[in-house]
Each structure stands twice: as C-alpha cells, then as structure tokens.
MARLOMAR-954107 format. One record per residue (C-alpha): residue number from 1; residue in one letter; x, y, z. Coordinates in nm, 4 decimals, m for minus. Layout:
N
<NUM,"A",<X,Y,Z>>;
...
END
This chain:
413
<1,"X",<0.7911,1.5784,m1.9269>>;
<2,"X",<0.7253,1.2370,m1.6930>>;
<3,"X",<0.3190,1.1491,m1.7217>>;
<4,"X",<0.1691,0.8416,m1.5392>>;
<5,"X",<0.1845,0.7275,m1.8216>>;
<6,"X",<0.4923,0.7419,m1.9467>>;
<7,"X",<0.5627,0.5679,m2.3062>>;
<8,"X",<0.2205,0.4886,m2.3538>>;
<9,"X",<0.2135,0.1728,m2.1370>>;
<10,"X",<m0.0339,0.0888,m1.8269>>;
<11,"X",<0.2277,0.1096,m1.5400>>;
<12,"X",<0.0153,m0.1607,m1.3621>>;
<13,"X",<0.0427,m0.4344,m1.6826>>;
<14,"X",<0.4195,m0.4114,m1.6593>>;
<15,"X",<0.4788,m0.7118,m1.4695>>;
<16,"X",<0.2514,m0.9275,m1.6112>>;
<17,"X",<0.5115,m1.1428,m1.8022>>;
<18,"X",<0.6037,m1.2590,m1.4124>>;
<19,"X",<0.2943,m1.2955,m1.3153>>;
<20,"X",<0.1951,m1.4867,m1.6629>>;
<21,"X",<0.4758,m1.7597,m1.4917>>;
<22,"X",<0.3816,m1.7679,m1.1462>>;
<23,"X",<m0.0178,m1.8902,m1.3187>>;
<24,"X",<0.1595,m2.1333,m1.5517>>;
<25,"X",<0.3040,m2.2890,m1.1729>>;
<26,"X",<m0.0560,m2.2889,m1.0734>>;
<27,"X",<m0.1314,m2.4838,m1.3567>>;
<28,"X",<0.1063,m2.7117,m1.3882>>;
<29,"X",<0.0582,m2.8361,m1.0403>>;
<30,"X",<0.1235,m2.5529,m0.7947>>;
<31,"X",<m0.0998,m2.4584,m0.5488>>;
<32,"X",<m0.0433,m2.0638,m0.5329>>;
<33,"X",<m0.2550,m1.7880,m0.6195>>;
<34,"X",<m0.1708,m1.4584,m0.7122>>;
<35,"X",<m0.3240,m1.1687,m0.4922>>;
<36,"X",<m0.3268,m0.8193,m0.5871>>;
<37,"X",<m0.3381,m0.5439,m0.3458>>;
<38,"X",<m0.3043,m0.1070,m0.3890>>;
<39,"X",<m0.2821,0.1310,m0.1390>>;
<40,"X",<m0.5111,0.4208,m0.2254>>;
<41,"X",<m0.4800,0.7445,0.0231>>;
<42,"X",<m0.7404,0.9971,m0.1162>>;
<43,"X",<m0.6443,1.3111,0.1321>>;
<44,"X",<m1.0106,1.3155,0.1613>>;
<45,"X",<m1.0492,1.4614,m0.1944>>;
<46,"X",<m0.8846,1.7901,m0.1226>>;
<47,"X",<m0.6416,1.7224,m0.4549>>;
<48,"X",<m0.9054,1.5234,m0.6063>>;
<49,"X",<m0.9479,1.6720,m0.9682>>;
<50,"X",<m1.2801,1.8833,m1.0651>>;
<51,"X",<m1.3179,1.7325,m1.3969>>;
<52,"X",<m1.5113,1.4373,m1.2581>>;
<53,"X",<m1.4662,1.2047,m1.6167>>;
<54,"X",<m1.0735,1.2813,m1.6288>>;
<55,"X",<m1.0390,1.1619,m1.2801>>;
<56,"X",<m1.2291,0.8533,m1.3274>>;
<57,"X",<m1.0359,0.7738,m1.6759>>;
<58,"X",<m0.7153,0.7870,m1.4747>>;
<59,"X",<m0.8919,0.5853,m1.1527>>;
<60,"X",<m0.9749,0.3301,m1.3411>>;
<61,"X",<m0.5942,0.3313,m1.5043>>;
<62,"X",<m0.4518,0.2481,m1.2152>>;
<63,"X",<m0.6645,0.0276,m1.0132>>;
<64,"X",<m0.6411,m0.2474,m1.3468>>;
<65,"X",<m0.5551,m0.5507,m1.2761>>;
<66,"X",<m0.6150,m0.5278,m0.8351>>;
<67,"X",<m0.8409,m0.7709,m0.6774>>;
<68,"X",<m0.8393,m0.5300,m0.3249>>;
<69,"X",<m0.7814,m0.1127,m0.3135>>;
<70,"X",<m0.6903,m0.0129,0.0544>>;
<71,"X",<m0.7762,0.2831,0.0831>>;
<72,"X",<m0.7119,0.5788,0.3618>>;
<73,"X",<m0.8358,0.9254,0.4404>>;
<74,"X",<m1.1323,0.8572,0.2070>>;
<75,"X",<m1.4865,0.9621,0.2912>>;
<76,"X",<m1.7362,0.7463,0.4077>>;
<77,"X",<m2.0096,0.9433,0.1738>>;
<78,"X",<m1.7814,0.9552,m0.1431>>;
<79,"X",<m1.7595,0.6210,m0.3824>>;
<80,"X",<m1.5410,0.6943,m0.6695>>;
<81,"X",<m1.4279,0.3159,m0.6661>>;
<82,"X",<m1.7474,0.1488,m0.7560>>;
<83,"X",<m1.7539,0.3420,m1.1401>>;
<84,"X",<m1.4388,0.1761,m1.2381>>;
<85,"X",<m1.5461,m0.1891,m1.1193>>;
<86,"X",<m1.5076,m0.2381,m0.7656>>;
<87,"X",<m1.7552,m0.2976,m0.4666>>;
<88,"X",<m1.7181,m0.1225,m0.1346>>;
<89,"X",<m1.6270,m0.4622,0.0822>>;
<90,"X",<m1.5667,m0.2875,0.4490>>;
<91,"X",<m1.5624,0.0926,0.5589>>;
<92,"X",<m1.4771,0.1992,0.9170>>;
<93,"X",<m1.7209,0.4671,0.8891>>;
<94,"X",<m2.0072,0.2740,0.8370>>;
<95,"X",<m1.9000,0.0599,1.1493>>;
<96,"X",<m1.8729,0.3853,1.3424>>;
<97,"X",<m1.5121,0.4067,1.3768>>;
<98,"X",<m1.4428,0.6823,1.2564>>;
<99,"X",<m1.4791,1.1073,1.2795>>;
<100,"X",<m1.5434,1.3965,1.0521>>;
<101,"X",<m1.2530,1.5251,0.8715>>;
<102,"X",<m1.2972,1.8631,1.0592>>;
<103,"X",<m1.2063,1.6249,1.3925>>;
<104,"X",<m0.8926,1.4581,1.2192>>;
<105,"X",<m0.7123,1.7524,1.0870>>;
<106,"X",<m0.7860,1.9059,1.4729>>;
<107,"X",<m1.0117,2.1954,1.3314>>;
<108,"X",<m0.6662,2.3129,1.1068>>;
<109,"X",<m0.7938,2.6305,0.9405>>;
<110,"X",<m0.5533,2.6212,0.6407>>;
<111,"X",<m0.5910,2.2764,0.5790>>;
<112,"X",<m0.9611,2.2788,0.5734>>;
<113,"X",<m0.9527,2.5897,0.3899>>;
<114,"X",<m0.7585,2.3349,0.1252>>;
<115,"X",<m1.0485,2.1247,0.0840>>;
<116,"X",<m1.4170,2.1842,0.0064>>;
<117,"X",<m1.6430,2.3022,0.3083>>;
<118,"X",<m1.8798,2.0482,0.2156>>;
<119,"X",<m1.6903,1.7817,0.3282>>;
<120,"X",<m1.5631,1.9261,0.6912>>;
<121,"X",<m1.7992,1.6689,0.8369>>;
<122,"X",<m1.7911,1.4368,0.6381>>;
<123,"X",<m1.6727,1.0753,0.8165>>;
<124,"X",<m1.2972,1.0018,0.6981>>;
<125,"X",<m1.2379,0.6876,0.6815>>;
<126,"X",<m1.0583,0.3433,0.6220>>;
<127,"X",<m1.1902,0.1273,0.3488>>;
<128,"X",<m1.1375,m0.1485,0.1501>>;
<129,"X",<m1.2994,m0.2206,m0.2064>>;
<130,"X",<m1.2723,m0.5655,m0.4091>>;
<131,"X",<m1.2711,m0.5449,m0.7767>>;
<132,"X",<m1.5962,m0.7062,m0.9132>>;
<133,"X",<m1.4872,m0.9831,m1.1224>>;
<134,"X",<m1.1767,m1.0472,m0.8759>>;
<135,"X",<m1.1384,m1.4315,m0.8522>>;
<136,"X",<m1.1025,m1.3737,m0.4799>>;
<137,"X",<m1.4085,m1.3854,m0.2771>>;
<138,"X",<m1.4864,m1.2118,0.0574>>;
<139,"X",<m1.5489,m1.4779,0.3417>>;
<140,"X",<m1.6046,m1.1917,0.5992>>;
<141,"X",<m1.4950,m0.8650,0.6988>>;
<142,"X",<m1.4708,m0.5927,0.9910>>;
<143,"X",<m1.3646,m0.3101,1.1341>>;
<144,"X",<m1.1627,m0.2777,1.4619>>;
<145,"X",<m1.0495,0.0475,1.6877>>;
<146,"X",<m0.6533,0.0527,1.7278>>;
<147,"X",<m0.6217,0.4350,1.8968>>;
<148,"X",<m0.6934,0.5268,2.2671>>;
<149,"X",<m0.8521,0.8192,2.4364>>;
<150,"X",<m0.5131,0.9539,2.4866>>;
<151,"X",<m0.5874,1.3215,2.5601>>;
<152,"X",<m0.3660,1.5769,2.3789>>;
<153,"X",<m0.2579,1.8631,2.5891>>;
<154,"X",<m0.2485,2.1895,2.3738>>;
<155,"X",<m0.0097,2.5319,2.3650>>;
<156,"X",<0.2038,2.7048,2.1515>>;
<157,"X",<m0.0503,2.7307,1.8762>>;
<158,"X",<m0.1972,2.3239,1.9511>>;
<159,"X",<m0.5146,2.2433,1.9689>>;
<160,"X",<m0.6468,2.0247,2.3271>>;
<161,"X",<m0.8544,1.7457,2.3644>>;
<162,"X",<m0.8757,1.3837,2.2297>>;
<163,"X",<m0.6183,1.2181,2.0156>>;
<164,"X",<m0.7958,1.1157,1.6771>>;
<165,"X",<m0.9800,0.8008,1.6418>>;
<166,"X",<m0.7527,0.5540,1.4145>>;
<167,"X",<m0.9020,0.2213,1.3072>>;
<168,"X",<m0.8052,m0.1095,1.1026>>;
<169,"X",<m1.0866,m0.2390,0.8755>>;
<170,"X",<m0.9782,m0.6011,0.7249>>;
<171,"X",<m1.1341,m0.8703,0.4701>>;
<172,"X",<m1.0710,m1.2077,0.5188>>;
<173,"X",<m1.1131,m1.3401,0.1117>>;
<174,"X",<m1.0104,m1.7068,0.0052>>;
<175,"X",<m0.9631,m1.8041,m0.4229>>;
<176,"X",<m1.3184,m1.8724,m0.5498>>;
<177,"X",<m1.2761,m2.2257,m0.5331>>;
<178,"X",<m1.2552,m2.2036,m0.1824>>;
<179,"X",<m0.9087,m2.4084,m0.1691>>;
<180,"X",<m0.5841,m2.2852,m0.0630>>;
<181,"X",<m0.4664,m2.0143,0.2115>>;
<182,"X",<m0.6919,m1.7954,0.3999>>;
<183,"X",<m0.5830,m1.3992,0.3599>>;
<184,"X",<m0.6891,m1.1598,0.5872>>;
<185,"X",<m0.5976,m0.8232,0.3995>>;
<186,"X",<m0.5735,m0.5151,0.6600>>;
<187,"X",<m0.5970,m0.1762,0.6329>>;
<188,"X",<m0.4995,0.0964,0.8573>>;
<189,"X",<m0.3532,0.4666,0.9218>>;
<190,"X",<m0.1549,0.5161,1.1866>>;
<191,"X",<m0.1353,0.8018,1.4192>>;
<192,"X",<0.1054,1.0596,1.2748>>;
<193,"X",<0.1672,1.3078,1.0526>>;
<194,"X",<0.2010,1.6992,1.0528>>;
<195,"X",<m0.0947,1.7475,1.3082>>;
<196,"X",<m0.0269,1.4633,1.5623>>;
<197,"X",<0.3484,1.4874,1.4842>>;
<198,"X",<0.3398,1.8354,1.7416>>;
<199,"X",<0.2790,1.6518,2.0290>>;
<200,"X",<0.5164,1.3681,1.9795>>;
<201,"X",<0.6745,1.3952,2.2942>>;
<202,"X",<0.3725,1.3079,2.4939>>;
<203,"X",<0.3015,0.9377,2.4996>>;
<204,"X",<0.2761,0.9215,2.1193>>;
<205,"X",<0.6154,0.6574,2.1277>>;
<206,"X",<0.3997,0.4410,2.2833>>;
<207,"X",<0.0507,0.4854,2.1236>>;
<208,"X",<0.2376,0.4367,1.7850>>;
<209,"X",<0.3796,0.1414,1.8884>>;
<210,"X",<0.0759,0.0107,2.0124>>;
<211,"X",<m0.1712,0.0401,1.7638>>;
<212,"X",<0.0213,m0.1919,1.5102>>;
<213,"X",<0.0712,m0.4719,1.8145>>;
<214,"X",<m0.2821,m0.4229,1.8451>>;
<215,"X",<m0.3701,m0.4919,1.4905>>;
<216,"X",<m0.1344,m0.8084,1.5170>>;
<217,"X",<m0.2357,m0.9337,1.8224>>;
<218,"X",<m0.5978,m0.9605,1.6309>>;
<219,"X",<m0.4907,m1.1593,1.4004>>;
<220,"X",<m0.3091,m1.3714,1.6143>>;
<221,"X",<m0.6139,m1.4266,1.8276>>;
<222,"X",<m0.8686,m1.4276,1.4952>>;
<223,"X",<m1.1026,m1.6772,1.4778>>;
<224,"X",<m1.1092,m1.9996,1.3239>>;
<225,"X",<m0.6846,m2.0015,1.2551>>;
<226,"X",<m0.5210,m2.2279,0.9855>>;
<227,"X",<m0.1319,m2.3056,0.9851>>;
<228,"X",<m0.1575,m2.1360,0.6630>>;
<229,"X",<m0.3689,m1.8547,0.7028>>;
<230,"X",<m0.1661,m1.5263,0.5674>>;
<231,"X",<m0.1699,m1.1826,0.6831>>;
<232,"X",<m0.0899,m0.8673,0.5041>>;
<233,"X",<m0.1093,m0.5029,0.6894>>;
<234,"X",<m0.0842,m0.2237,0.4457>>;
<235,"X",<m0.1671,0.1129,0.4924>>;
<236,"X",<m0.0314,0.4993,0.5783>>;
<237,"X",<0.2532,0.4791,0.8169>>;
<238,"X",<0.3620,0.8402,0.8608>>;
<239,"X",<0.7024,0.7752,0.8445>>;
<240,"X",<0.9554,0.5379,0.6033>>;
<241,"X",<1.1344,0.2419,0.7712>>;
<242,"X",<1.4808,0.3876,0.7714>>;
<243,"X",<1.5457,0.7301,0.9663>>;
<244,"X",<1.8828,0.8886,0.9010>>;
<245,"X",<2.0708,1.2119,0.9488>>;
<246,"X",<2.0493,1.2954,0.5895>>;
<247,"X",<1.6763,1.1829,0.5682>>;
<248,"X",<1.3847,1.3381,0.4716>>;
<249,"X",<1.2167,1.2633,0.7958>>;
<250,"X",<1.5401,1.4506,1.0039>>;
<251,"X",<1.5062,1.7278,0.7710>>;
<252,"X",<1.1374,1.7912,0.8822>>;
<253,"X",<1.2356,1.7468,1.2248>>;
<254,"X",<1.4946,1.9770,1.1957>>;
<255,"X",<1.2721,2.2563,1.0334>>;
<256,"X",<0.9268,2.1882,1.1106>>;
<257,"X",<0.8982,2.0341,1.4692>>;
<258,"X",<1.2469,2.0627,1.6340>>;
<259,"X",<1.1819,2.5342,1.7102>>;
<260,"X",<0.7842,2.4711,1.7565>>;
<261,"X",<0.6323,2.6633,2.0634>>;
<262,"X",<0.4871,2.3850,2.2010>>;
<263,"X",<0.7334,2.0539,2.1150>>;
<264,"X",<0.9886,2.3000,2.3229>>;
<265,"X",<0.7511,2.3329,2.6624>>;
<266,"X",<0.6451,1.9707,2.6099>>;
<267,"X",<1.0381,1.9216,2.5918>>;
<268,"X",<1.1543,2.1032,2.8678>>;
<269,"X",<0.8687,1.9445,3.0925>>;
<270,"X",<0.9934,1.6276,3.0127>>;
<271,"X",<1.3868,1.7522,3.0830>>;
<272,"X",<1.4602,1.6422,2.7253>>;
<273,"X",<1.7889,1.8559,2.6069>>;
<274,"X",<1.8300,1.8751,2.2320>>;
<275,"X",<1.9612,1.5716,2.1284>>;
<276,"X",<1.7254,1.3018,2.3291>>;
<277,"X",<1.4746,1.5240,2.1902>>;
<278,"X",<1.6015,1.4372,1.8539>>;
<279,"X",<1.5984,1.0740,1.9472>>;
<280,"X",<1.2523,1.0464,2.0867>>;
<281,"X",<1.1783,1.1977,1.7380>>;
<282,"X",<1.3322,0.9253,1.5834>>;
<283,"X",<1.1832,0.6747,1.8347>>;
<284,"X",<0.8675,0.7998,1.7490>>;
<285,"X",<0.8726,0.7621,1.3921>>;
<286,"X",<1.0161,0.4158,1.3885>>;
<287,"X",<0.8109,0.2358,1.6639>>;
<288,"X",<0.5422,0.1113,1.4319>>;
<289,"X",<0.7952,m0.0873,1.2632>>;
<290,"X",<0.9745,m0.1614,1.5561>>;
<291,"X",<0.6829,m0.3310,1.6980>>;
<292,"X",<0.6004,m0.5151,1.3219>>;
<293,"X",<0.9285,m0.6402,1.3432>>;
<294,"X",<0.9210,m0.7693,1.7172>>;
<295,"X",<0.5997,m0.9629,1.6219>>;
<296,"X",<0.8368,m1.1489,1.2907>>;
<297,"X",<0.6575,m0.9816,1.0554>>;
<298,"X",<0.8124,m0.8968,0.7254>>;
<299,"X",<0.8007,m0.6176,0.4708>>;
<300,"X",<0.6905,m0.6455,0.1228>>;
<301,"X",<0.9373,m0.4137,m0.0004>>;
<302,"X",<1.1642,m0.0437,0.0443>>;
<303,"X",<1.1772,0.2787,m0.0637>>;
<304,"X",<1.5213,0.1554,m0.3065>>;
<305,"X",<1.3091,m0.1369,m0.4526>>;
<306,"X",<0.9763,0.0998,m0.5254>>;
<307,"X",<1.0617,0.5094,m0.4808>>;
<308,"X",<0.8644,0.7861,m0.2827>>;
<309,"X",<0.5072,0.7570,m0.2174>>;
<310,"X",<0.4632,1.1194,m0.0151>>;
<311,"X",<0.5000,1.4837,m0.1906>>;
<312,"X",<0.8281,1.4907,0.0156>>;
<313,"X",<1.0427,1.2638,m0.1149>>;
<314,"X",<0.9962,0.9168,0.1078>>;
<315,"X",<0.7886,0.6030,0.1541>>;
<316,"X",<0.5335,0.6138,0.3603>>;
<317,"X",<0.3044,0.3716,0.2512>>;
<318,"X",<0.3846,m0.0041,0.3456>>;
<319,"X",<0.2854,m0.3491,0.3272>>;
<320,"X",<0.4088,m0.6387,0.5597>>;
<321,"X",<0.3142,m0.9994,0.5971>>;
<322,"X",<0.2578,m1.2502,0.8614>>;
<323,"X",<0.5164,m1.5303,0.7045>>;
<324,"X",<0.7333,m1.5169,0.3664>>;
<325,"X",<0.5659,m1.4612,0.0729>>;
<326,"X",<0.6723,m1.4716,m0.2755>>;
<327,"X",<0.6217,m1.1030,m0.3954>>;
<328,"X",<0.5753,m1.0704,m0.8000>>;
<329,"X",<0.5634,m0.7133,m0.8241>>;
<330,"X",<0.5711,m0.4319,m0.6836>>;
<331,"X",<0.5405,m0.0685,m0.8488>>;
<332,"X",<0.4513,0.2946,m0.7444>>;
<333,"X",<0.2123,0.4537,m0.9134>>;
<334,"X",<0.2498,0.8284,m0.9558>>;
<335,"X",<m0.0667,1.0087,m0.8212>>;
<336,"X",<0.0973,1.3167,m0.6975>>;
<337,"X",<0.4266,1.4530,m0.7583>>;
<338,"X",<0.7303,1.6005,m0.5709>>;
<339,"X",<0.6846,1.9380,m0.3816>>;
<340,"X",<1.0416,2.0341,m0.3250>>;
<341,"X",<1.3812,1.9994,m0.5328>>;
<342,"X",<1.1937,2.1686,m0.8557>>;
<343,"X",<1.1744,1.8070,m0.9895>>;
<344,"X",<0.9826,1.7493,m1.3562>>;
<345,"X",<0.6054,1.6533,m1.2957>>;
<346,"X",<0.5053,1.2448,m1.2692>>;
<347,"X",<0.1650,1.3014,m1.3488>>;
<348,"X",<m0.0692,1.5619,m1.5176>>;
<349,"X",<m0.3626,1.4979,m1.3132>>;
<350,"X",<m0.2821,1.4232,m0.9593>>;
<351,"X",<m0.5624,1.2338,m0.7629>>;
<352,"X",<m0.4119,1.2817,m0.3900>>;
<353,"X",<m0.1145,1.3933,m0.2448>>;
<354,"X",<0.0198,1.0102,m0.2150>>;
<355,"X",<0.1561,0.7893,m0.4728>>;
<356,"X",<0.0160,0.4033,m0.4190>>;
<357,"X",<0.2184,0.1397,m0.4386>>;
<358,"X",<0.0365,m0.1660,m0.6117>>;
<359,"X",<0.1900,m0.5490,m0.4905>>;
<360,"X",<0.1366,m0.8475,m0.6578>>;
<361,"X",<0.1950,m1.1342,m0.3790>>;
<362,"X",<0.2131,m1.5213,m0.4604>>;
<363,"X",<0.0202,m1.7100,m0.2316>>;
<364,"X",<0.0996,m2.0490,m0.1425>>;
<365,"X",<0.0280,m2.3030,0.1725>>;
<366,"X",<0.2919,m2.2546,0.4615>>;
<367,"X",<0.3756,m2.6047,0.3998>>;
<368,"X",<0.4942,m2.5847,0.0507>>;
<369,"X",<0.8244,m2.7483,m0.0264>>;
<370,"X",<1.1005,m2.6304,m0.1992>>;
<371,"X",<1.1386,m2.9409,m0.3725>>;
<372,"X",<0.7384,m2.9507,m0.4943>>;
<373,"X",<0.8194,m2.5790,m0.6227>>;
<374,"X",<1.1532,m2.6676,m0.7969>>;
<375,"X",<0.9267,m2.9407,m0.9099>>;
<376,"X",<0.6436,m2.7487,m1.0182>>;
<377,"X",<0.8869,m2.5378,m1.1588>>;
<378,"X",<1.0326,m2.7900,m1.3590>>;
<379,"X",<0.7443,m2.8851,m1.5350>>;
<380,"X",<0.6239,m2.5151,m1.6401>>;
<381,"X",<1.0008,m2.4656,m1.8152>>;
<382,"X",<1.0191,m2.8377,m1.9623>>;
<383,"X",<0.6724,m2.7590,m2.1516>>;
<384,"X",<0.8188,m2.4302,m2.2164>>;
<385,"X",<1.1068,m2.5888,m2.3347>>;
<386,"X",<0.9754,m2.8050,m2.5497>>;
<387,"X",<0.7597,m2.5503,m2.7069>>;
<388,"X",<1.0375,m2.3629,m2.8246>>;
<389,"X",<1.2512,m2.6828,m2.9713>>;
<390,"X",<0.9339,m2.7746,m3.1468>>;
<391,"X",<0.9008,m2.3816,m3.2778>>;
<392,"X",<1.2818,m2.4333,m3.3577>>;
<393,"X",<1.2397,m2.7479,m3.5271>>;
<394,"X",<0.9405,m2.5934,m3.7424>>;
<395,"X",<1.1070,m2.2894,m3.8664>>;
<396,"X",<1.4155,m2.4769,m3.9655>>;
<397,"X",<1.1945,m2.7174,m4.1332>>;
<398,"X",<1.0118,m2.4286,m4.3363>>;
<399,"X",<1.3835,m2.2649,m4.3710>>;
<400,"X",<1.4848,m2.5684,m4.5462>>;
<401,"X",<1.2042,m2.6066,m4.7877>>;
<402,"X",<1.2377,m2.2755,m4.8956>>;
<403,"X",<1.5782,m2.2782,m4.9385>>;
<404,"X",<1.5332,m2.6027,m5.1530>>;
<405,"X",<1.2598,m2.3847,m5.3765>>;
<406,"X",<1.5504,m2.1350,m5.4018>>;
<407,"X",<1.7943,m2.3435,m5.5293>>;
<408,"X",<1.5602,m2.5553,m5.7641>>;
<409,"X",<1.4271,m2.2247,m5.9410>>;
<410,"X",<1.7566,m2.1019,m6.0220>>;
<411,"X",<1.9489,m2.4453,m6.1101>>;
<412,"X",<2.1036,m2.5523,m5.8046>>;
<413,"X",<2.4973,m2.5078,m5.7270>>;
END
C-alpha cells in the first residue's frame, strides 16, 4: 500500500541533485537563488489528526527543505507551523481580513458538524510562515481584501446574505545578503468551491475574475518597483486550468450543481437554457486563469507535470509568476488521498483534505543573459569535468599499481 512515504525516502529531498547544480551556478558566478515555496490548505483542521505528536512528525516531513508555507483555510488561533521550525510572517486574520469559519462555510450544518465546535468561530484565514533558518529574509509584508460585498441571494436550500470575505496576504523577502531580485510571494483563496459554487450564475464570473486582477494590479502598482522584482501567486483556486467534457470539474457539474433547486431558478431568471448554463459553468471556473493569463502571467506547472491535489481527482492548487522563471522542482505531496475510484491509500495519516504541491523556483535578475548562463554554466561542468578526469586518472593510476603488485608476486607473464 502507497504511504507518503513511499520507499523510505523524504518526497521533498528528491530533487535535490538539481537543485545541488543550480547552487554550484550560484557559485561559480551566477547570480540566482533558489526559493522554495508549499502550498499548505489545512481545511481548518477538520481532517487534522488527534494524535497531536504523529501529526507534527509528518508536518515537519513535509515542510523540509521550504523557506515559505502558504497556507489556506487555516485558523488564525491555531500554530502548528512554528513546532517544526517556522515563524508566522503574515496572517489575514490578525489584519482583520478575515471571518469565522462558521461565516465561510455559510452556517453548513454537515460541514461544521465535520469539524470540532470549538473552532466554529474561530477566524479562518490566509497565512504565510518562513522557515527559521531560511536564507531568505522578510523585507515587509501585508494583507490585502480581494472579495466584494456582493450579496448572495438564497433559495432552494441556499443560504442569503454576504458573499465571504476572501483576502491575499503577501511577503516581500530578498536573499540575506540583500543582493539580487526582490520576491513578493502571495497567497490567496479564491471564491469557489462547493458552497459558493451554488450561486455561480449570479455575478460570480465576474467576482472570480476580479479578485486575481485585483491581486495583480497590486503588484503592478506596489511600491518601490525594480525591473527585476518577481512575483509568484499561489494559493486554492477552486478549479484546475483545463475544463473538459470528460473532466472532473464537468462531472461535478453534471451531478452536483447542474439539478440543484436553486442554480435552476437562478437559471431560468437569467433565461439560461441548458447548455449556456453549462458554459457559464465553465466560464466560471476558468476566469481566474483567464484573467492571470490576460495580465502575461505564467504558470509554474500542470496537473500532467505534478498529479491531483483535491480528494477528487484534479489540481486545484496553483502557482504562477510575474516573468519566466527557471522552475527546479516541483512535487505533490500526498496529505489526503482519493475519495472516489476505490484507489489504494497515498498516505496513512492525512493532515487535510488537499495535497500541497512544494516548487523549487530559480531566481535570477530579469536581465540575465543567455550567454552569462551558458557561461556560468560552462564553468560549473568544466570543474565538474575535470573532477572526474582527475578521479579517472587516479583510479587508473591505483589500477595500475596494483596490477603491477599482481604480476610481481606471482612471476610476471
């Protein structure tokens, strides 16, 4: 049976023969960095395990080796991230932008039934924590709003009243010796998911759309710019970047949204027939990226380079970056495993009901040449190079002698 674990190896120390290279460029010349970043949604605890110890054994597993954990749904009263070596950098709750888990689930009896009563009002929360001996130091940090008081209208079993409040919290950290580019790392959690996903059809197209244009449009307007400066959003998107017939995300449509109560009224007030009411589905799900992609942005990865990161059998949890950058790695790391298609277990203690996906990005200046790389380049595999002939030279050398002491003991030819 498939553990976290499988074979006995950290999944997170896998790539580390790449990223062993890409510090050999640093210093032989280069000017990158590497940066380390996780996504971390905690379903605010409701999967977390009881056994307090295990959990933090296989916490502190996974989070090796990451200079920033961006983390969603967590609570603003709950640390389980400072234990295993990281400090709480920004948290949208403590900025007050955020609302009690009883407010974000929209007062969902089974779902808070699913998670201990202590924590119904309890803030939930964006967050982002930096690993304590991380060679990348915070320069500043914040928190900023990215929903609107778009008010819900209720029926067929919906609740009324304010959409959720969503937020973006963000670090801006630099290498400790203060040179080289600027990142701002941001995280967020978009509107979505099986609550918000019931009233799609009013004005959600656009609120989904605009709370990532919103996040970029900060950062386009931040303060204090460099040409070099790099961005990287990363968070819980509700929804995977490609939506197809055969999907996951059409299959939900198809048998949890499409034949509810209220999506129908909402559906025949807007005079949507069946299939534009299948396309404003779609339209809905993709319009974060669509407006990510308008703005040039460009994603880290895809569900066929890393797997599933939901219970259902897609990615949902993405990473995109203001200009090209050279990604190392990038892995999922089983926290949860599949609900449906009676698959074999990835781990034995699930944390969440997410998997995280952990990136390793090279950072470089935007002005960096491919010619000083090839360079750069040049020099780490000539040393390398002539490391091994010398290593070659040396054990033909010792070869030799002992053959001679082989052939002297027993007379020669």
């Amino acid at each position: 049976m498939a553990t976290g674990n499988a074979g006995g190896q950290d999944p997170l120390l896998l790539e580390q023969g790449d990223r062993a290279v890409f510090n050999s460029l640093a210093s032989a010349g280069g000017t990158g960095r590497d940066l380390a970043l996780m996504t971390l949604n905690l379903q605010y605890f409701a999967s977390y395990p009881k056994d307090e110890e295990a959990a933090r054994a296989r916490l502190k597993e996974v989070t090796v080796g990451c200079d920033f954990v961006c983390v969603q749904e967590g609570l603003a009263s709950k640390d389980v991230l400072t234990p295993v070596g990281f400090e709480l950098s920004i948290c949208a709750g403590k900025e007050g932008m955020a609302q009690p888990v009883y407010d974000m689930v929209y007062g969902d009896a089974p779902t808070l039934r699913g998670c201990d009563e202590s924590v119904h009002h309890e803030l939930l929360c964006n967050q982002i924590y930096r690993r304590q001996d991380s060679p990348w130091i915070v320069l500043d940090s914040g928190a900023v709003q990215i929903s609107t008081d778009l008010q819900l209208v209720g029926g067929g079993g919906r609740a009324q009243g304010n959409l959720a409040k969503r937020s973006m919290v963000w670090v801006k950290t630099q290498w400790k010796s203060r040179t080289g580019p600027v990142v701002y790392v941001m995280c967020t959690h978009f509107t979505g998911g099986r609550f918000e996903d019931q009233y799609f059809v009013q004005q959600l197209v656009d609120e989904r759309f605009c709370q990532p244009t919103r996040i970029l449009n900060w950062f386009e307007n931040r303060s204090t710019p460099q040409d070099d400066d790099v961005g990287v959003l990363l968070g819980d998107f509700n929804a995977t970047t490609e939506y197809t017939a055969a999907g996951p995300m059409h299959g939900y449509f198809k048998a949890g949204i499409e034949s509810s109560v209220g999506v129908q009224a909402d559906a025949t007030a807007a005079s949507l027939k069946e299939d534009d009411l299948c396309e404003h589905f779609k339209k809905y799900m993709m319009s974060p990226f669509t407006a990510i992609q308008k703005k040039g942005w460009t994603f880290a990865y895809d569900q066929k380079q890393v797997g599933v990161t939901s219970g259902f059998g897609h990615l949902i949890d993405h990473m995109a970056t203001s200009r090209a950058i050279k990604v190392i790695s990038a892995k999922v790391i089983h926290l949860t495993n599949q609900k449906f298609g009676n698959k074999p277990k990835d781990t034995e203690l699930p944390l969440t009901d997410h998997n995280s996906v952990k990136t390793i990005f090279y950072i470089t200046g935007a002005q960096t040449s491919a010619t000083q790389s090839a360079s750069v380049m040049k020099k780490v595999l000539g040393t390398k190079a002539v490391a091994f002939g010398a290593s070659v030279l040396c054990a033909a050398t010792l070869g030799y002698l002992a053959l001679s002491q082989g052939l002297s003991s027993t007379g020669g030819l």
